[in-house]
N, C-alpha and C positions, 0 to 999 in steps of 0.2 A: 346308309349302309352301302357297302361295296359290294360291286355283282362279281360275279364268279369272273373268270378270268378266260379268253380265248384259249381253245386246247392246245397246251404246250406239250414240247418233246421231253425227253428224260435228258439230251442233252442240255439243250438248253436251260431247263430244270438247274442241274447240274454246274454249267458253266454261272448261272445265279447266284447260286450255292458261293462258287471260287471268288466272286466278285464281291461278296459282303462279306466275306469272313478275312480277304485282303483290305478290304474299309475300314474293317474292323480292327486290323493288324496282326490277323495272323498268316502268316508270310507261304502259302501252298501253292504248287503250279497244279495241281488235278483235284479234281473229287475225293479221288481215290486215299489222298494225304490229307483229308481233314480228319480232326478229333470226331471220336464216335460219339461227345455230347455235343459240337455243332451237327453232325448230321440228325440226331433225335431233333435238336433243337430246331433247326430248319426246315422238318416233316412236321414238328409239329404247329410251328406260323403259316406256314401254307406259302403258296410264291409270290401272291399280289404283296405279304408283309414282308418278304425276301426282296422285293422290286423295291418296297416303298420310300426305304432311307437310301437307296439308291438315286430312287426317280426326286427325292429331295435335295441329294446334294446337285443332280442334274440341271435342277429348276433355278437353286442358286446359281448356280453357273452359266443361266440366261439360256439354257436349253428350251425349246417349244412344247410344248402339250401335245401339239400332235406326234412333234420326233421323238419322243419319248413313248407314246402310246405304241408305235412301231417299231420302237428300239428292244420294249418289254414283253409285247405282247399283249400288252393290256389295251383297253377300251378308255377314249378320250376322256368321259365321264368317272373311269376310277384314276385317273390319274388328277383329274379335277376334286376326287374327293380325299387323294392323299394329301393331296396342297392345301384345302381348308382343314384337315385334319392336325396338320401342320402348323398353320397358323394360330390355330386354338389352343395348340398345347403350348404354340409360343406366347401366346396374349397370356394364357394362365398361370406361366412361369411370371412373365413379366408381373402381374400382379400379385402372386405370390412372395416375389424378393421385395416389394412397395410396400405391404403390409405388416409384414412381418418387425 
C-alpha cells in the first residue's frame, strides 16, 4: 500500500494537475483551462495517482528514484511502490495477450 504523500501546495497540486492532462493530450497552459471532468477526476485519484504515470514515464526515461521522490514530492518508498505496481500490471498484460 502507498503512504500518504509529503504535504503538498495547491500549486503544485495544481501544476500536476497541467502535466498529466498535457500526457494525456489535452493541450492547457493553467488549471484554470482544464475540463471540469478532469478536475473532478483528478480530486478524486488523489496526487500520488496524479504523480504516478508521470513518475513512470520518468523511470522509463532512466530517471532515479531518488530525483523523482524530490521532483513529486513523494517518499522514495512510494515511488518504489509505483514501479512495482508497474511492473505487475505489465507482467499481467504480458500474460494475458499469451493466453488468450
Amino acid at each position: 500500500m502507498i503512504e500518504a504523500c509529503k504535504e503538498i501546495s495547491k500549486e503544485t497540486y495544481q501544476r500536476r494537475c497541467v502535466e498529466l492532462a498535457t500526457y494525456l493530450g489535452i493541450q492547457v497552459g493553467s488549471y484554470s483551462e482544464l475540463p471540469a471532468q478532469c478536475v473532478e477526476f483528478f480530486d478524486l485519484i488523489g496526487y500520488v495517482r496524479i504523480c504516478s504515470m508521470l513518475v513512470i514515464g520518468d523511470l522509463n526515461r532512466g530517471r532515479s528514484e531518488r530525483a523523482l521522490a524530490t521532483r513529486y514530492s513523494l517518499t522514495r518508498r512510494q515511488i518504489q511502490g509505483i514501479k512495482e505496481s508497474s511492473r505487475g500490471a505489465a507482467r499481467k498484460s504480458w500474460h494475458e495477450t499469451r493466453t488468450t
